[in-house]
N, C-alpha and C positions, 0 to 999 in steps of 0.2 A: 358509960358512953365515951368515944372514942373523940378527943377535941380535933379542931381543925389543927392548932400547934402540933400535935401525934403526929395527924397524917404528914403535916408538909416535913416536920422532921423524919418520917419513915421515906417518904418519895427522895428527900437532899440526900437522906444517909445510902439510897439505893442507886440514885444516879451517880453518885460521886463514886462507888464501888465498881459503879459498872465504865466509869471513866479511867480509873484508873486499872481496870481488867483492860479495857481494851488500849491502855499503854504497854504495859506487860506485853503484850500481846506483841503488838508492836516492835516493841525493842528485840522480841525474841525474833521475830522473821528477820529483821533487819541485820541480826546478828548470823541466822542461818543464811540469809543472801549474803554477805559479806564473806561468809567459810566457806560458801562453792564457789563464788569467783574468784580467793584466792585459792583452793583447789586447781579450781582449772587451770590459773596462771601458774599455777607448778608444772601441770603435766604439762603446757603449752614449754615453757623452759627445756622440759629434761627431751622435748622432741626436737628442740632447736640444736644443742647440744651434738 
């Protein structure tokens, strides 16, 4: 038989996995928005130029 302690420890260990994916996650967009806007501000430079 499965106790209530299992469960609630299987649901903490699942949320918290899924909290911290969805940081990852996060920091990864926020690192690829950061690479195309300084992208662009390159190409916007070498037009000024």
């Amino acid at each position: 038989m499965i106790t209530r302690k299992v469960l609630i420890n299987k649901f903490v260990n699942f949320v918290t996995k899924g909290f911290e994916l969805s940081q990852a996650i996060n920091d990864e967009y926020k690192t690829i928005k950061k690479f195309k806007k300084d992208r662009n501000n390159a190409k916007e430079k070498k037009h000024c130029k």
